[in-house]
N, C-alpha and C positions, 0 to 999 in steps of 0.2 A: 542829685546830691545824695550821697549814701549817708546812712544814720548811726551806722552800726561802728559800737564804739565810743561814740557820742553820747552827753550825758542829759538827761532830761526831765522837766519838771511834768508831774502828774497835773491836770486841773480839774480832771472829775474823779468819782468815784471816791471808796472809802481810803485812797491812798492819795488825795488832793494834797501837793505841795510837799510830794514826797519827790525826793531829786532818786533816778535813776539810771541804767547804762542798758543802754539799747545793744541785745546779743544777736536780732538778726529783723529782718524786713521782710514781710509775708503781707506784699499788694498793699492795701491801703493800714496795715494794722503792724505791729512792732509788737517785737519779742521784750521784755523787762526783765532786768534781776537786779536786786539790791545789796545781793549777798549775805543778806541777813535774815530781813524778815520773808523776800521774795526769792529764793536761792532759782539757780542756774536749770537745776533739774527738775524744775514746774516755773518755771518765766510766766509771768504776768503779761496776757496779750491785750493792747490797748490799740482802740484806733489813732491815727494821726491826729484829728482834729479833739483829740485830749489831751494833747501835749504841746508842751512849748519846748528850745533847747535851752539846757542850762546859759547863764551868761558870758560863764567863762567857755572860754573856747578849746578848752584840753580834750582829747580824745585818746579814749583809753585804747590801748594798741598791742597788751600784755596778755596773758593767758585768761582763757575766759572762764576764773575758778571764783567761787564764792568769795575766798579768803581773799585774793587780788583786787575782785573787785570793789569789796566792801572797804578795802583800805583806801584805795584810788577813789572812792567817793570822800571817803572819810578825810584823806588829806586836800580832798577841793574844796571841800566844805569848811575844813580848820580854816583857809585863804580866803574863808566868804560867800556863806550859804548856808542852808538849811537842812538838816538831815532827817528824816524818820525813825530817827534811833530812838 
């Protein structure tokens, strides 16, 4: 199952319960960006086993720009979720 694209909940570290979008998969760890506080151009590497995937099951599939992704979270999250903002 590929992740990338997909959006997901942080459960450790200083960004616990921050929902984010997985930009790629590197063996057991994932690339992050939030578009915000996390941008594209220093991704946040998290192993698997600190993450869970968001509820919803949308999978962002658009350009992988700070600006896109921060709205694609932001509009999943208007529909019911938590954001880091």
């Amino acid at each position: 199952m590929s992740f990338v694209g997909r959006l997901v909940v942080s459960t450790a570290g200083h960004d616990k319960g921050c929902i984010l979008c997985v930009l790629e998969e590197q063996g057991e760890y994932l690339l992050l960006a939030d578009g915000k506080q996390r941008k594209v151009q220093k991704p946040k590497r998290k192993k698997l086993k600190h993450i869970v995937l968001f509820e919803d099951a949308a999978i962002y599939s658009g350009p992988m720009t700070n600006k896109a992704i921060h709205a694609f979270i932001r509009d999943t999250v208007n529909a019911g979720g938590q954001s880091c903002d």
